[in-house]
C-alpha positions in Angstrom: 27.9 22.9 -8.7 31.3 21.0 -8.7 31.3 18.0 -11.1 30.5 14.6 -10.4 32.8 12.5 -8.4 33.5 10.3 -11.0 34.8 13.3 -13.3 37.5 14.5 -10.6 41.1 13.3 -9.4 41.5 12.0 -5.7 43.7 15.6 -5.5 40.3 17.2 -6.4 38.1 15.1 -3.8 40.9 16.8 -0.9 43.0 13.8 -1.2 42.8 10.0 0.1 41.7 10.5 3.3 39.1 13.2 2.1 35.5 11.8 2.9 34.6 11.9 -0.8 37.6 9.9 -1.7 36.9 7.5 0.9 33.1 7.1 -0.4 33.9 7.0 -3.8 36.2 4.1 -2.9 33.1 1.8 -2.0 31.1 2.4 -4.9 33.3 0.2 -7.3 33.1 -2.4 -4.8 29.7 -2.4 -4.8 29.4 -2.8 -8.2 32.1 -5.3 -9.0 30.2 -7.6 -6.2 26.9 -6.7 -8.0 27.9 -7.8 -11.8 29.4 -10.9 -10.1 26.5 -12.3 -8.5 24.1 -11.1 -11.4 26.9 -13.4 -14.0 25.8 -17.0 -14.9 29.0 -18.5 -13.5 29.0 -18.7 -9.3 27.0 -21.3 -7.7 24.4 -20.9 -5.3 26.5 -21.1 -2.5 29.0 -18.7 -3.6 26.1 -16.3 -4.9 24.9 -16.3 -1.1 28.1 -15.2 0.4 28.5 -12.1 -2.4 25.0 -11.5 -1.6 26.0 -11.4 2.4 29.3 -9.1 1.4 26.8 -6.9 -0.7 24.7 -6.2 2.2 27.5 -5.1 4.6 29.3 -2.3 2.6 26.2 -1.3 1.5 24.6 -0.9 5.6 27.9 0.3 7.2 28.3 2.3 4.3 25.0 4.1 4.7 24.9 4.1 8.5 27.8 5.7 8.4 26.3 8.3 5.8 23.3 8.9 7.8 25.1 9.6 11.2 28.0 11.5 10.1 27.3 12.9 6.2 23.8 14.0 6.0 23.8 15.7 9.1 26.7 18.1 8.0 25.0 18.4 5.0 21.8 19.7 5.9 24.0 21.7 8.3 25.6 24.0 5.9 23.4 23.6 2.9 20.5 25.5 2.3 19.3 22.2 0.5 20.3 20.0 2.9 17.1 18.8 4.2 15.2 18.3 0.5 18.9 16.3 -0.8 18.9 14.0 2.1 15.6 13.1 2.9 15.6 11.6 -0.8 18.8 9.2 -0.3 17.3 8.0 3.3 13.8 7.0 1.5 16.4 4.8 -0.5 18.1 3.8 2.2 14.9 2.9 3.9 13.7 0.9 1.1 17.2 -1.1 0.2 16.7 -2.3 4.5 13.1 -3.3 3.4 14.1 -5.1 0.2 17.0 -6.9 2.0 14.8 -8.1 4.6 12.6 -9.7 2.2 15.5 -11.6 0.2 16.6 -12.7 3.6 13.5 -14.2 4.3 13.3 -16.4 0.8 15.6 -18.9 -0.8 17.6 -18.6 -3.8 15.6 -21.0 -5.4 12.3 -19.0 -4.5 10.8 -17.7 -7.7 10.6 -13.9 -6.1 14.0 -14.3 -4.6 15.5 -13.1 -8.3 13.1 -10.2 -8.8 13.8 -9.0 -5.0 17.7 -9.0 -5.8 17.3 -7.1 -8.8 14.8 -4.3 -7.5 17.6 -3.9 -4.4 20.5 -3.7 -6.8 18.7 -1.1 -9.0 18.5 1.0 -5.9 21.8 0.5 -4.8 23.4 1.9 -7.8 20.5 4.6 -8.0 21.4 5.2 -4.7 25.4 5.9 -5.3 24.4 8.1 -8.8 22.9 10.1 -6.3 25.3 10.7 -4.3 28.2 11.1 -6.6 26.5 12.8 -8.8 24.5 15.3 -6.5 25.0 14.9 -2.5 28.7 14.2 -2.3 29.5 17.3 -4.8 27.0 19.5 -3.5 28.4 18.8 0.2 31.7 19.8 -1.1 30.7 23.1 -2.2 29.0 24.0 0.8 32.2 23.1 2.8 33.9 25.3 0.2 36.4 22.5 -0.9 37.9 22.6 2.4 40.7 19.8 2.6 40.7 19.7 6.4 37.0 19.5 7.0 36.9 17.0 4.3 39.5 15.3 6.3 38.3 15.3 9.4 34.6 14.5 8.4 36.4 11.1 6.7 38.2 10.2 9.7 34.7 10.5 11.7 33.0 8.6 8.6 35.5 5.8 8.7 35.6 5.1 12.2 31.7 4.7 11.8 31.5 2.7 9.2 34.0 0.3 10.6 31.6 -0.4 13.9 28.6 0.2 12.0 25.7 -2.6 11.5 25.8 -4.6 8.8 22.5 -6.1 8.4 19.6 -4.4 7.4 17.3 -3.0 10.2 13.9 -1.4 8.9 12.7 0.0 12.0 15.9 2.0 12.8 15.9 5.4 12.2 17.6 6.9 9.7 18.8 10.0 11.6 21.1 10.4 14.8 20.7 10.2 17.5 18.2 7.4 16.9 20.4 5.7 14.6 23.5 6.1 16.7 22.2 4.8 19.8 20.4 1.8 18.4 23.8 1.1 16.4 25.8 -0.2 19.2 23.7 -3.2 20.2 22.9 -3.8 16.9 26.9 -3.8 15.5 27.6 -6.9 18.0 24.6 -8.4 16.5 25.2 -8.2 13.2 28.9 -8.9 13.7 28.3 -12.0 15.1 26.3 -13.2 12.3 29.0 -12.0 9.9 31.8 -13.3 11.8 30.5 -17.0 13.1 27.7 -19.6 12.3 26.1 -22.3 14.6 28.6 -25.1 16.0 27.5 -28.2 15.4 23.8 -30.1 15.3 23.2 -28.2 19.0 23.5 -25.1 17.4 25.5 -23.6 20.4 28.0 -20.6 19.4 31.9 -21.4 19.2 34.3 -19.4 21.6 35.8 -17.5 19.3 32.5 -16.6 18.0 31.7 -14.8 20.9 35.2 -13.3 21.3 34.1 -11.8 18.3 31.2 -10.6 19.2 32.3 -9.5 22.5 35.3 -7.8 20.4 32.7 -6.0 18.5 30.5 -4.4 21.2 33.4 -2.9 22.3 34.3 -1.3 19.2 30.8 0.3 18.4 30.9 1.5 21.8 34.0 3.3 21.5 32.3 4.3 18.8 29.8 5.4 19.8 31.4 8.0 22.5 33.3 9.2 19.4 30.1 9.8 17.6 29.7 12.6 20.0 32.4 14.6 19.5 32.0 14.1 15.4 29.6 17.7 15.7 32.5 19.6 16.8 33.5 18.8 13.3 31.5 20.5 12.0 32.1 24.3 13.2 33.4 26.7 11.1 
């Protein structure tokens, strides 16, 4: 078994634009955004927003994970199917834990517990995968720089027209997930990108400009996402 991610160079990974570097780039993210809402320090309001940023690397992150990673995984390792079906269950219950912070108020007395139960599954969640899934799908690839390549080129265009919110009911598997992600990218994208207008509520222009800007893009991506097989032949 090749070592951990966090134990090799970016040379080691098959260089920057090697899927592995390009997940392991996230994971300090993550965590830097996750010691900086659990400090004393921010406000409520600020907390809010790092809690919003928190839950969109961490869904397009795993989206793209679950429609372009796990699948070459199970592919062309033996163990595939036992490795990956562990990380969705935490995938599946992070979406179900986000839906119930959503639902409460920072003030909320549960609201705290919630946050922290999600967070320790997020960072259980990327031990996992640096530690086991990530090396484990670079041995089966045989350290191949130009599958590694081309499986982060894939990877990144998912993840940058993937949904950002969390959506329980989804499936966690393509072509499920990849069909229900392109309605569900403007949606999200929308609520990232605008809020209500004034006491009407009625959406700004540019609001829907965006949105309209993002449907497009998950479309697109989505006619790439069936092509990204081809990637993985021998």
């Amino acid at each position: 078994m090749p070592l951990p991610l966090s134990q090799q160079s970016v040379e080691q990974l098959g260089g920057e634009a090697s899927v592995l570097a390009r997940q392991r780039r996230d994971h300090p993210e993550l965590d830097r955004l996750m010691h900086l809402y659990e400090s004393p320090g921010p406000p409520r309001s600020e907390r809010q927003e790092i809690l919003r940023d928190i839950f969109q690397l961490t869904f397009s992150h795993a989206f793209a994970e679950e429609t372009v990673l796990w699948p070459a995984l199970r592919r062309f390792a033996a163990d595939g199917e036992e490795l990956t079906s562990r990380v969705e269950a935490e995938h599946q219950q992070i979406n179900d834990l986000a839906v119930e912070i959503q639902s409460t108020d920072l003030r909320d007395p549960g609201h705290d517990r919630l946050v922290t139960a999600a967070f320790a599954l997020i960072r259980e969640d990327i031990r996992d995968e640096e530690d086991v899934l990530l090396p484990r799908l670079q041995e089966a690839l045989e350290y191949d720089r130009v599958r590694l390549r081309r499986l982060g080129s894939a990877w990144e265009t998912v993840r940058r027209t993937a949904p950002t919110q969390p959506h329980p009911a989804v499936s966690r598997r393509p072509p499920g997930n990849a069909l229900a992600g392109v309605p569900l990218s403007a949606l999200d994208r929308l609520r990232d990108l605008s809020a209500p207008s004034g006491s009407g509520g009625r959406w700004t222009a540019a609001a829907l400009a965006a949105a309209a800007a993002a449907a497009c893009l998950a479309c697109a991506a989505a006619l790439r996402r069936r092509r990204v097989g081809s990637m993985y032949r021998r």
